[in-house]
FIVEX-130118 format. One line per 10 residues: number of its first residue (from 1); for each residue x, y, z of C-alpha. Coordinates in steps of 0.2 Angstrom, whole numbers. Layout:
N
NUM) X Y Z ~ ...
//
This chain:
216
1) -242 -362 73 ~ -238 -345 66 ~ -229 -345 49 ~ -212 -340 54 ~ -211 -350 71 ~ -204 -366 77 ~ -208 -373 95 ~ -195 -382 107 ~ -198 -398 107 ~ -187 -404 123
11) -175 -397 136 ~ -163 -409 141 ~ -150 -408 155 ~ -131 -414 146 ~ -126 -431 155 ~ -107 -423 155 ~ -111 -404 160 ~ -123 -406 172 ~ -127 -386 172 ~ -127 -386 153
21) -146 -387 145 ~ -148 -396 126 ~ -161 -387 116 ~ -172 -396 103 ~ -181 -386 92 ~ -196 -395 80 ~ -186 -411 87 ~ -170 -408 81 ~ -155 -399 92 ~ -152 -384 89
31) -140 -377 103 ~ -132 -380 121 ~ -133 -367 135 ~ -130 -364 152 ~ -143 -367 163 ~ -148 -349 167 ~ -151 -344 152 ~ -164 -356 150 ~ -170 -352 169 ~ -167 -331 163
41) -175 -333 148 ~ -188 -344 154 ~ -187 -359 139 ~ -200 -371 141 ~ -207 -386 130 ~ -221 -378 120 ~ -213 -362 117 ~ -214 -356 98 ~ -199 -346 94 ~ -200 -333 80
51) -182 -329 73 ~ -178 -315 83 ~ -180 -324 99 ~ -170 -339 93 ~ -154 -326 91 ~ -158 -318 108 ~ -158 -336 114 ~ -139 -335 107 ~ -134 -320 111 ~ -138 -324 130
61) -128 -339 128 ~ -114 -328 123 ~ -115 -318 137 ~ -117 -332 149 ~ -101 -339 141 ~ -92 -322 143 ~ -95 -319 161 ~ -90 -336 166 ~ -73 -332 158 ~ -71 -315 166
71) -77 -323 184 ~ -63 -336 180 ~ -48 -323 177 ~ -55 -313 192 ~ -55 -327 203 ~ -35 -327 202 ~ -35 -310 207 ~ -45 -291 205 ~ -43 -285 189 ~ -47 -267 180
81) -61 -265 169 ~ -52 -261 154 ~ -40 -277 158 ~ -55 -288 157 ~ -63 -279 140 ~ -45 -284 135 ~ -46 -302 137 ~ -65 -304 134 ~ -61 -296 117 ~ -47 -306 114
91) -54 -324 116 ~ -67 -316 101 ~ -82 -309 110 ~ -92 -295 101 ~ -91 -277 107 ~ -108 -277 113 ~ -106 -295 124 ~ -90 -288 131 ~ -101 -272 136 ~ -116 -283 144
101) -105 -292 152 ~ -92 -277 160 ~ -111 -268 165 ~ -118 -284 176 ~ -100 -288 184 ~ -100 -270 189 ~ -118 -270 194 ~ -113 -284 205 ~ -100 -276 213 ~ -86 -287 205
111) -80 -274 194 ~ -75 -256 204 ~ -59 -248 194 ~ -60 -235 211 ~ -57 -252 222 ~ -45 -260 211 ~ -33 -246 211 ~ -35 -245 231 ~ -28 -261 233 ~ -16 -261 220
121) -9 -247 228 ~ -8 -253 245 ~ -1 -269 237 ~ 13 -262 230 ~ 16 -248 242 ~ 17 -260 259 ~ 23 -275 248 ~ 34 -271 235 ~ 39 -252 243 ~ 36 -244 224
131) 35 -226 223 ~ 18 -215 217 ~ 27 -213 199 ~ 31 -233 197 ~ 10 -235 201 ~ 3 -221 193 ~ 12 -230 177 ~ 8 -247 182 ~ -12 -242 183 ~ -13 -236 167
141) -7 -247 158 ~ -20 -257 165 ~ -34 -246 158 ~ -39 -235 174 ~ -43 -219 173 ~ -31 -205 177 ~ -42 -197 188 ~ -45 -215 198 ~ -31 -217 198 ~ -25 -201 205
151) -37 -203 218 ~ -31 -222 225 ~ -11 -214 225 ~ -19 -198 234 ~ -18 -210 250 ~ -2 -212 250 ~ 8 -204 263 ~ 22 -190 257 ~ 31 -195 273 ~ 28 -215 270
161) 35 -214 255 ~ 50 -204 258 ~ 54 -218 272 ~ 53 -231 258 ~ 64 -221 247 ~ 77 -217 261 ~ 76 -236 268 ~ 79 -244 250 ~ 92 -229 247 ~ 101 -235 262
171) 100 -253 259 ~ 108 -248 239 ~ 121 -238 246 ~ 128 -251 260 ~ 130 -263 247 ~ 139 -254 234 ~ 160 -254 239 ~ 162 -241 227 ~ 175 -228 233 ~ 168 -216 221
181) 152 -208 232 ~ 148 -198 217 ~ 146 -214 206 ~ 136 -221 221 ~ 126 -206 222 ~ 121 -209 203 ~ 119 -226 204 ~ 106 -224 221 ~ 96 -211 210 ~ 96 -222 195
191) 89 -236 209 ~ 76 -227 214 ~ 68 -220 199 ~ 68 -239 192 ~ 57 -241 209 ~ 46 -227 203 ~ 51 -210 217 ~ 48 -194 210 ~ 63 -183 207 ~ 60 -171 220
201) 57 -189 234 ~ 75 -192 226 ~ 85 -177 229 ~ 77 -177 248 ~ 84 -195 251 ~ 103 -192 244 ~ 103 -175 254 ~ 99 -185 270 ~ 112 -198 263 ~ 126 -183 263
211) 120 -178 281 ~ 121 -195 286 ~ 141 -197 280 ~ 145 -181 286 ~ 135 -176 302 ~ 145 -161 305
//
């Protein structure tokens, strides 16, 4: 054996974690991993292992460990990149883990910021009838991109979204006994900025209120 090296001496499958590998290195363990790292790696009985390839053997561990977590929160729902990074950095992995990990999610396809902010979009568009400005500031706080996010809000109809403002402008207004209509009219305006319409959406929906109270 080369000065320097040590050689694994056994491979054994964990009787509680089936998919988890036990690594004994000149008979004595030395670490736990996934099962694809040893397959990826391809670890064997027999194998000498200088110094650096016993740290690359934990390094891939770590990565293993930090896409199973990402895969875990994205199977609760599609999350940003950036959102990700966040928690992956969070629970204590090292910058260049986090990286590895965002880079094959991505290459697999299970990390597209452009995708994301379609659906989040449409999500809160067709489900929660928010206005562009509500999204625009909802996407970036988590992480995406202006210009991606530009992009995914470009598919929103002008007219689409004046109908939500109008419909949930209507809906306010009905409710509201107030005999004050200029109170009313502040108080709708208010309303749907909290729901995220642009001023200019705004002003077109309590000029067609006025039209509508007075159709002479």
């Amino acid at each position: 054996m080369i000065a320097g090296q040590q050689r694994i001496t056994a491979i054994e499958v964990q009787e509680k974690k089936r998919n988890r590998r036990s690594i004994f290195v000149d008979g004595k363990f030395v670490m736990g991993v996934d099962e694809d790292v040893v397959a990826d790696l391809g670890l064997h009985v027999g194998q000498q292992l200088a110094e650096e390839e016993l740290q690359k053997i934990v390094h891939a561990e770590l990565v293993s460990k930090a896409k199973q977590k990402a895969l875990n929160l994205l199977g609760y729902r599609s999350r940003s990149r950036a959102e990700i990074a966040k928690r992956l950095s969070r629970a204590g992995y090292a910058e260049e883990v986090v990286e590895e990990v965002l880079s094959r999610l991505e290459d697999l396809g299970l990390i597209d910021d452009a995708r994301f902010s379609a659906s989040w979009v449409n999500s809160r568009v067709a489900g929660k009838g928010l206005g562009k400005a509500r999204i625009r500031w909802e996407l970036r706080q988590k992480g995406v991109a202006d210009e991606v996010a530009e992009e995914a809000l470009s598919a929103v109809d002008a007219d689409a979204e004046y109908r939500l403002a109008a419909d949930a402008a209507r809906r306010r207004w009905g409710k509201d006994k107030d005999t004050d209509e200029r109170a009313k009219r502040r108080r709708v305006a208010s309303f749907l900025r909290r729901r995220g319409f642009e001023w200019q959406v705004i002003r077109e929906v309590l000029s067609s209120l006025d039209t509508e109270a007075d159709p002479t």
